[in-house]
C-alpha positions as CSV (number, residue, x, y, z in Angstrom):
1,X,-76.5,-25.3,10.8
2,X,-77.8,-27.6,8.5
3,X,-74.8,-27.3,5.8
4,X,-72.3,-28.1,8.6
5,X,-74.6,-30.6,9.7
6,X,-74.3,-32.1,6.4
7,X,-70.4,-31.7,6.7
8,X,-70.1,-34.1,9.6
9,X,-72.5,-36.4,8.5
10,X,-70.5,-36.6,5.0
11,X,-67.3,-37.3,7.3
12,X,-68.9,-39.8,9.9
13,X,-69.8,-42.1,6.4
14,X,-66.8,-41.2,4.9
15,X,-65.0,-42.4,8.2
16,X,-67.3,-45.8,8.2
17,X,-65.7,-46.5,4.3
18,X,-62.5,-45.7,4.5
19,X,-61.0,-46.0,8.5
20,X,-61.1,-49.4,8.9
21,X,-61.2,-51.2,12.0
22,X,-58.1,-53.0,14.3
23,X,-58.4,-56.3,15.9
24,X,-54.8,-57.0,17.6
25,X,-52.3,-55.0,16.1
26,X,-54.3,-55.0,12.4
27,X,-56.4,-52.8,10.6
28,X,-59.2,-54.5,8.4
29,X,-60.8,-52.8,5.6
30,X,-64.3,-51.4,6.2
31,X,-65.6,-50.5,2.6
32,X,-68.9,-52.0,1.6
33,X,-67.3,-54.4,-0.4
34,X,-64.5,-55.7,2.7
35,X,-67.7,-55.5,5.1
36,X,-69.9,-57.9,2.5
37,X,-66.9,-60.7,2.5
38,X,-66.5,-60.2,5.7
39,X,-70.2,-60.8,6.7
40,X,-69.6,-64.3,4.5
41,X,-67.0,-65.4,6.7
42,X,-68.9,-65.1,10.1
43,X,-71.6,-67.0,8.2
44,X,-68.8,-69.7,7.3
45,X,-68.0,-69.8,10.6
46,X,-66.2,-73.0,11.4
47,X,-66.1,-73.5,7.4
48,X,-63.9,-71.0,6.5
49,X,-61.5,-73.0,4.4
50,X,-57.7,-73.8,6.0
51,X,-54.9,-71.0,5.2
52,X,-56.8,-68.7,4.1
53,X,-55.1,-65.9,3.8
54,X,-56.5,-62.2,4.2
55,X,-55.4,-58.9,3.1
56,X,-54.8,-55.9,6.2
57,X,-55.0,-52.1,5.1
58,X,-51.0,-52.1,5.9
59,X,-50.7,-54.7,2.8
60,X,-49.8,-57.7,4.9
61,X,-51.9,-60.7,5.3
62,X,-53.1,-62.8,8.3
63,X,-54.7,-66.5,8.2
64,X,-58.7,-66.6,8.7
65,X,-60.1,-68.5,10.8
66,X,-63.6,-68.1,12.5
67,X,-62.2,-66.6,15.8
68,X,-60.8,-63.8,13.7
69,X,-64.1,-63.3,11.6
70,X,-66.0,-63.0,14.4
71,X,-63.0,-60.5,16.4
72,X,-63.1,-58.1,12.9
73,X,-67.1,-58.3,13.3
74,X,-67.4,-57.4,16.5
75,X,-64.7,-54.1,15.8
76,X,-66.6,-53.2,12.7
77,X,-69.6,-53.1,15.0
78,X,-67.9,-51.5,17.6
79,X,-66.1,-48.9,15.3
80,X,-69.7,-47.6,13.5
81,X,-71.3,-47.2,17.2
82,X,-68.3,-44.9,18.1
83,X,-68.6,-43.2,15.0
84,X,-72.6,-42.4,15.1
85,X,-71.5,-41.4,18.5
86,X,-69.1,-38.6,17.4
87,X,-70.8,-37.7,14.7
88,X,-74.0,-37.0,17.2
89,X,-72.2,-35.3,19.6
90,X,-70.7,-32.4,16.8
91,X,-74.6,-32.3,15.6
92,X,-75.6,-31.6,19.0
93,X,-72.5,-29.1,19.7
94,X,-73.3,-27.2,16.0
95,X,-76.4,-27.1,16.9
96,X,-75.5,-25.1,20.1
97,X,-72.9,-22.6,18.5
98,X,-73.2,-19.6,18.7
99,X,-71.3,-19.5,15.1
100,X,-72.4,-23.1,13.5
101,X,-70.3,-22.0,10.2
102,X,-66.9,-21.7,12.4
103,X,-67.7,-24.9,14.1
104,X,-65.2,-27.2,13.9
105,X,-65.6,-31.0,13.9
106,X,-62.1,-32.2,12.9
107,X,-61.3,-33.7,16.3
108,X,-63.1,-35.8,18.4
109,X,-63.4,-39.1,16.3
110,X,-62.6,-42.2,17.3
111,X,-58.8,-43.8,15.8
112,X,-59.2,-44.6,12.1
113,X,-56.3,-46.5,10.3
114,X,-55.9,-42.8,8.4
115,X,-55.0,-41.1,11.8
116,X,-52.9,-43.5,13.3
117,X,-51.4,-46.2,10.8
118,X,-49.6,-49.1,10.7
């Protein structure tokens, strides 16, 4: 139980880094790094310099502005909830196997930019 356990908790952060997060019909990057300058523009808030112009995980770009900031913040909140989630539930169904080593936790995660694309 517990190396499988350590399985899907290895996927749900590896999910949180590299998934992303959609607001509209874009997918926003959800490293560490993407998450910090992200944070910074919610703080900028009504600051956030005119035309600025941000990069989407499908290589085009969008223009800032605080209502976007806020949308992608919200989604990244909303994306790590569902994750945890998941993640729990295939903890709690491992845990309940009556083989935990042939559990298999490669379904039931929420949409990541990696599953469905752009």
């Amino acid at each position: 139980v517990g190396r499988v356990t350590s399985e899907i908790k290895a996927e749900r952060d590896r999910r949180i880094q590299v998934g992303g997060y959609k607001v509209a019909d874009k997918w926003y990057h959800s490293d560490t790094f993407s998450r910090t300058q992200q944070m910074g523009l919610v703080t900028l808030g009504a600051n956030i310099p005119a035309g600025t112009l941000w990069r989407t995980m499908d290589g085009s770009t969008v223009t800032m502005n605080q209502d976007l900031a806020s949308q992608i913040f919200g989604s990244a909140v909303a994306s790590d909830i569902a994750i945890f989630a998941a993640a729990e539930a295939h903890i709690l169904a491992v845990q309940e196997a009556s083989d935990p080593s042939a559990y298999d936790f490669s379904s039931g995660w929420p949409p990541s930019f990696e599953d469905v694309g752009d």
